[in-house]
C-alpha positions as CSV (number, residue, x, y, z in Angstrom):
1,X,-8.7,-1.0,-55.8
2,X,-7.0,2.3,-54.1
3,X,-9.4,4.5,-51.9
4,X,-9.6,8.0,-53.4
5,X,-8.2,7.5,-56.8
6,X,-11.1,8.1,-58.3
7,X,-13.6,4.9,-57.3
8,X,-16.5,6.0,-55.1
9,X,-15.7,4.9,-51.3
10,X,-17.9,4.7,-48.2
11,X,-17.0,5.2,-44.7
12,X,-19.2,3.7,-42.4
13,X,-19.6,2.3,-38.8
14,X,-21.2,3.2,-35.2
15,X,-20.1,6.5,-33.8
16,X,-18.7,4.5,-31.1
17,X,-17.4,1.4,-30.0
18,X,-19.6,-0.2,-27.7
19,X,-18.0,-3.7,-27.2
20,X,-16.7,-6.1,-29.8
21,X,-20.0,-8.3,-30.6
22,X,-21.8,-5.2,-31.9
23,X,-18.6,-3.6,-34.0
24,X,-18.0,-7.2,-35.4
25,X,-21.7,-8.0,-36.4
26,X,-22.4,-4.3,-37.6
27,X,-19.0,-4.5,-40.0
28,X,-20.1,-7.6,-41.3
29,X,-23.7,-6.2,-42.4
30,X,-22.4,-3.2,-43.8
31,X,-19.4,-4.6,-45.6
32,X,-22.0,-7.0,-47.2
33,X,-24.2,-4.2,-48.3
34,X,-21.2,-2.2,-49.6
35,X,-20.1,-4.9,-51.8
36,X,-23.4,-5.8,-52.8
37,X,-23.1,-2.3,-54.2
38,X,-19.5,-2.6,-55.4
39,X,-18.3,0.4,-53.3
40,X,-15.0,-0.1,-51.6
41,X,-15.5,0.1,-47.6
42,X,-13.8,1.8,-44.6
43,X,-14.7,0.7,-41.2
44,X,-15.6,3.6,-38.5
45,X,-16.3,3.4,-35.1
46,X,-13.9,5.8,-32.6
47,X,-12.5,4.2,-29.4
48,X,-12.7,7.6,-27.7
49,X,-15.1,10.9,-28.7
50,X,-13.6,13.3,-26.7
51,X,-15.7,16.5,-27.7
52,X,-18.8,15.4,-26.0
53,X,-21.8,17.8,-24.9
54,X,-21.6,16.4,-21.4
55,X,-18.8,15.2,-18.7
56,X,-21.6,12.3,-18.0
57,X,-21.7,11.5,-22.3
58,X,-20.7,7.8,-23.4
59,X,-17.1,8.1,-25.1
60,X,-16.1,4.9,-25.6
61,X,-14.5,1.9,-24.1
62,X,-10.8,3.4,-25.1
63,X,-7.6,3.4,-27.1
64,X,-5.7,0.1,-26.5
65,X,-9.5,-2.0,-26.3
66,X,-10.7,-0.1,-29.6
67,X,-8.0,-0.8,-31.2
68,X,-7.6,-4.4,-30.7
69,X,-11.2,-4.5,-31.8
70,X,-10.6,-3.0,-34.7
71,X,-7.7,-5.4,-35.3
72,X,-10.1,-8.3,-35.3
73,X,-12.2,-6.3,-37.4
74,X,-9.8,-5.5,-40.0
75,X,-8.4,-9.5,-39.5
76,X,-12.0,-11.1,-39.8
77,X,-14.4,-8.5,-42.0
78,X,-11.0,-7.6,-44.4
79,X,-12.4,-3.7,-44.1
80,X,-9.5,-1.0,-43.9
81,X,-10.4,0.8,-40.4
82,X,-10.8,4.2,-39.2
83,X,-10.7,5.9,-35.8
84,X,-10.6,9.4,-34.3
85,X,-7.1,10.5,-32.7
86,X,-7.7,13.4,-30.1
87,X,-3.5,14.4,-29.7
88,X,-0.1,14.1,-31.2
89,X,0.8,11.3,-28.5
90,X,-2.0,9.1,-29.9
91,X,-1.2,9.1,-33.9
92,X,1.7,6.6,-33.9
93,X,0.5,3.8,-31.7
94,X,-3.1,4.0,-33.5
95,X,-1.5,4.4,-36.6
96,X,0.2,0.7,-36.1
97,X,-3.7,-0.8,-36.2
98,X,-5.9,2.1,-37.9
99,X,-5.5,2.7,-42.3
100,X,-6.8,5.6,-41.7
101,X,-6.5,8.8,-38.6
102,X,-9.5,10.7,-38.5
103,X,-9.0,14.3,-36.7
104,X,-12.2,15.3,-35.4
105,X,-13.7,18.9,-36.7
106,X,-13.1,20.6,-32.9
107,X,-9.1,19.6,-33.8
108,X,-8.8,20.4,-37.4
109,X,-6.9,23.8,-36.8
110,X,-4.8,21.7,-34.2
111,X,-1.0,21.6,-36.0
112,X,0.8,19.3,-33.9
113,X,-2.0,17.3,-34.1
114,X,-1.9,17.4,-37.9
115,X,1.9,17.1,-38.0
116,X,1.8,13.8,-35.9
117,X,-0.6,12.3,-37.7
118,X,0.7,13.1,-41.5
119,X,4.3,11.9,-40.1
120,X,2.6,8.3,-39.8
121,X,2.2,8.2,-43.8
122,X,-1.0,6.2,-43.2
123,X,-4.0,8.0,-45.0
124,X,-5.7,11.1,-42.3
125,X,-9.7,12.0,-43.0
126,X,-9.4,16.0,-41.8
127,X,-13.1,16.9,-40.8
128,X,-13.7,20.0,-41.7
129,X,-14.4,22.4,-38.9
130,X,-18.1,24.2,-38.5
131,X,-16.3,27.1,-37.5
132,X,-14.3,27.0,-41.1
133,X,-14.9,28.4,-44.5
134,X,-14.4,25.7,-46.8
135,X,-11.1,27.8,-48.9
136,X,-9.9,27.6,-45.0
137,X,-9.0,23.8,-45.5
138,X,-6.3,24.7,-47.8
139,X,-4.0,25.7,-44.8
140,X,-5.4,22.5,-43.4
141,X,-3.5,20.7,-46.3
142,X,-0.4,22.7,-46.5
143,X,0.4,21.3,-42.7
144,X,-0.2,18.1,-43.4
145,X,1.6,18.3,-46.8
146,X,4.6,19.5,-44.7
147,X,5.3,15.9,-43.5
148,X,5.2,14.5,-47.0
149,X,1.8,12.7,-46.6
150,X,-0.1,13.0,-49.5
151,X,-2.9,10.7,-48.9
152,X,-5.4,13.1,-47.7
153,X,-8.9,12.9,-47.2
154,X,-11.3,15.8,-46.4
155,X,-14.9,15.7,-45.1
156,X,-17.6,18.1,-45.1
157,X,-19.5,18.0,-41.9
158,X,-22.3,20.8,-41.9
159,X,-21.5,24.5,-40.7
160,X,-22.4,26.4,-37.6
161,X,-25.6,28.5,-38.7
162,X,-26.9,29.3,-35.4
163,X,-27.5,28.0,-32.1
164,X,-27.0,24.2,-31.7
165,X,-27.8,23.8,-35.6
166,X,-25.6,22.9,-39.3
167,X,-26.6,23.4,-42.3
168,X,-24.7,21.7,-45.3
169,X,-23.6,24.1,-48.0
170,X,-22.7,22.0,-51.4
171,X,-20.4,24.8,-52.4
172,X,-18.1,23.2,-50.6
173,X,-17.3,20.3,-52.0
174,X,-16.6,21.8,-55.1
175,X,-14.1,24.4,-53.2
176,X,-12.5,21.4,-51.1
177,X,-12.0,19.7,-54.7
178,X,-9.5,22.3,-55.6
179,X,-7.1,21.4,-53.3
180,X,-6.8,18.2,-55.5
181,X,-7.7,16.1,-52.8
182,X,-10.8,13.6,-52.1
183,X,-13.6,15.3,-50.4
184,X,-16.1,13.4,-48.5
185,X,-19.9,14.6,-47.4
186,X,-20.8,13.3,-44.0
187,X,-24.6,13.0,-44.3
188,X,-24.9,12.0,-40.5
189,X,-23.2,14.7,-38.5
190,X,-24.8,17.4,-41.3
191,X,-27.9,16.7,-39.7
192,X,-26.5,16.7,-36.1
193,X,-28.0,19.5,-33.5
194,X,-25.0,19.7,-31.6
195,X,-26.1,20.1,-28.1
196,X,-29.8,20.0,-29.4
197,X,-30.8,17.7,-26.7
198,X,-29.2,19.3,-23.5
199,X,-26.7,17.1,-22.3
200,X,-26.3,15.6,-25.7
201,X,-26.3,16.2,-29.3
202,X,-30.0,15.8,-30.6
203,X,-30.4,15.3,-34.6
204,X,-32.4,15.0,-37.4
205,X,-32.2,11.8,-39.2
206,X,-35.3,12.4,-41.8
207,X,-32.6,14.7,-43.8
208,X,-29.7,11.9,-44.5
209,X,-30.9,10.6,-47.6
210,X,-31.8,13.8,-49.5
211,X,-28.4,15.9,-48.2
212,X,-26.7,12.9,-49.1
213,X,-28.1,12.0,-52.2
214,X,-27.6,15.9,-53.3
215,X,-24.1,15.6,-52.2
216,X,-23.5,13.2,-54.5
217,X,-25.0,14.6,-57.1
218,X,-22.3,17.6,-56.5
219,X,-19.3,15.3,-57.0
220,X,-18.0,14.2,-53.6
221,X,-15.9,11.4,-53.9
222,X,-17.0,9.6,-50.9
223,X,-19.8,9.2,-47.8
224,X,-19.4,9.2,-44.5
225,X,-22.3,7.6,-42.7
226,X,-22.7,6.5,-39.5
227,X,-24.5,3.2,-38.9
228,X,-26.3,1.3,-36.1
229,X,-28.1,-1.7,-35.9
230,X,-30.5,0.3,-33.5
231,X,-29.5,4.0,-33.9
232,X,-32.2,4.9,-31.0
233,X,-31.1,2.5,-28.5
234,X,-27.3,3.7,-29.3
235,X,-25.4,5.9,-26.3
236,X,-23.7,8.6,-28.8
237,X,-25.0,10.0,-32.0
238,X,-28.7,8.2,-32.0
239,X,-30.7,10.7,-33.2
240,X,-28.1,11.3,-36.5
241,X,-27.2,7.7,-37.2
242,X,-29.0,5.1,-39.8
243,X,-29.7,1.8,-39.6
244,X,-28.3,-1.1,-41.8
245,X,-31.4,-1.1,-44.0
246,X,-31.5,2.7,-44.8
247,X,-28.0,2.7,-45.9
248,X,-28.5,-0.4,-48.0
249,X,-31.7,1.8,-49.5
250,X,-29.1,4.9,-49.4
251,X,-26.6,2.7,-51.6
252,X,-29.2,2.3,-54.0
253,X,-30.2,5.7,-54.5
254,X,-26.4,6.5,-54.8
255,X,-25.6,3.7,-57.5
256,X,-28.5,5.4,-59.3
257,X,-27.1,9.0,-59.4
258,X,-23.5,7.9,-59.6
259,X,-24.5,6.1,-63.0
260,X,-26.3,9.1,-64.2
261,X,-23.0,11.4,-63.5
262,X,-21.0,8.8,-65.7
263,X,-23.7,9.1,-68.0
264,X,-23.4,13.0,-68.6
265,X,-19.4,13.0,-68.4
266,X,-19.1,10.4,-71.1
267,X,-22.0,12.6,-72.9
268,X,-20.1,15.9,-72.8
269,X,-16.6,14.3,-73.5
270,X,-18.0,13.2,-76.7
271,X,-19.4,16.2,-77.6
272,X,-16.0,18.0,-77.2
273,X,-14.4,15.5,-80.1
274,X,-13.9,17.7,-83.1
C-alpha cells in the first residue's frame, strides 16, 4: 500500500525524541492501534525542534542519535519514519534513514531549504506556515516541483489569529487539494498556543478530537497527531499531545466518518449513471 495515493494515512509519534526506550515502546503501541484500524502508519518524533519559545526549551537529543533511533525503529516496528530538517546541510544525510523530511511551518518559505530536500527524492511533509494563506502553498510546491520530486505532502497546522493563538480554518484543505497533492490536518499543533505558557508553548488538548474529526469530515487525506504515553510529563508539546488511548478512541471516530464519506461518494456516483 503507497502513502497518499488515495488510502487514509496517519502520522504519528512524540514531538520529540527523548531517548530510545520511549520512541521504541510508543511506536509499537501506536503502530498496533493503527493497524488495528487498518490505516497505514508514519513514525514521528524530530531529533531536533529548533523553533522553540525558549533558549532553556528541550529540543532533542540530536541528528546522528535520532536518527539511529529511528533506524531501529523503522528496523524493529517496520513503520516508514519522519523527522524535521532545520537546513539544506541536513536533508541528505537524514534522508539516508528518514521516508519522509518534514520542513517545519517557521521554514516553509525557506527555498534552499525546499530545494535540498526535494533533490533527495524521498517523500517531504511541507507544514504549512501560520503566517500563510492556504493558495500561498502553491509557490510552496512549484519549488519543490523544480527538483523533480513529486511525492509531496502538505499539512495544515492552524493559523496565526492573534496573540499566542491558531485557529484551524477547513477551507484549507479543500484549497491545498487543488494543488493535486495530499493534504494533511494536524489536530495537535491546531490546538497549540504558541508561546501560551511563557517560556513555552501552552495548548489546548480538549479541542483534538472534534477539529480532527471535522477535518476529516472535509476530505484531508491524512492526520498528523502527536502522541505520548504521558503527554503532561513530556518536555516539548505536553499540553497539545494525546495519549495512546485517545488516539485509539480518535481512530474510531475516524473509521466511522471515513465509512460514511465512502458511503455518500458511492451514493452520488450512482446517481450520476444515466
Amino acid at each position: 500500500m503507497r502513502l497518499g495515493d488515495g488510502n487514509f494515512f496517519l502520522i504519528a509519534g512524540p514531538c520529540v525524541i527523548e531517548g530510545e526506550d520511549l520512541v521504541l515502546k510508543t511506536a509499537e503501541q501506536i503502530a498496533r492501534i493503527a493497524a488495528a484500524h487498518r490505516i497505514p502508519l508514519i513514525f514521528k518524533s524530530s531529533y531536533d525542534k529548533a523553533n522553540r519559545t525558549a533558549i532553556s526549551s528541550f529540543r532533542g537529543i540530536g541528528m546522528e542519535e535520532g536518527l539511529r533511533i529511528l533506524q531501529k525503529v523503522k528496523s524493529e516496528i517496520g513503520a516508514p519514519v519522519l523527522s524535521d530538517v532545520h537546513g539544506p546541510e541536513e536533508a541528505t544525510a537524514a534522508a539516508e534513514v528518514l521516508d519522509v523530511l518534514q520542513i517545519p511551518a517557521f521554514l516553509c518559505r525557506q527555498t534552499d531549504l525546499l530545494v535540498a530536500a526535494g533533490k533527495t527524492g524521498k517523500v517531504v511533509n511541507v507544514k504549512k506556515g501560520q503566517f500563510l494563506a492556504p493558495w500561498d502553498m502553491a509557490n510552496v510546491v512549484e519549488k519543490l516541483e523544480s527538483t523533480g520530486n513529486r511525492k509531496i505532502f502538505l499539512t495544515e497546522r492552524g493559523a496565526s489569529f492573534g496573540y499566542n493563538n491558531l485557529v484551524s480554518d477547513m477551507r484549507s484543505l479543500v484549497i491545498m487539494r487543488r494543488t493535486g497533492y495530499p493534504v494533511v490536518f494536524d489536530g495537535t499543533h491546531s490546538v497549540q498556543l504558541p508561546g501560551g505558557g511563557g517560556k513555552v508553548s501552552s495548548g489546548q488538548r480538549e479541542f483534538v478530537l472534534p477539529l480532527t474529526r471535522a477535518a476529516v469530515a472535509a476530505g484531508c487525506d491524512g492526520l498528523f497527531l502527536e502522541v505520548h504515553p504521558s503527554p503532561d510529563q513530556a518536555p516539548s508539546d505536553g499540553p497539545n499531545m494525546i495519549d495512546p488511548a485517545q488516539l485509539d478512541q480518535l481512530l474510531t471516530q475516524v473509521g466511522r466518518i471515513l465509512r460514511v464519506l465512502e458511503e455518500t461518494e458511492r451514493s452520488s456516483s450512482k446517481g450520476k449513471r444515466p
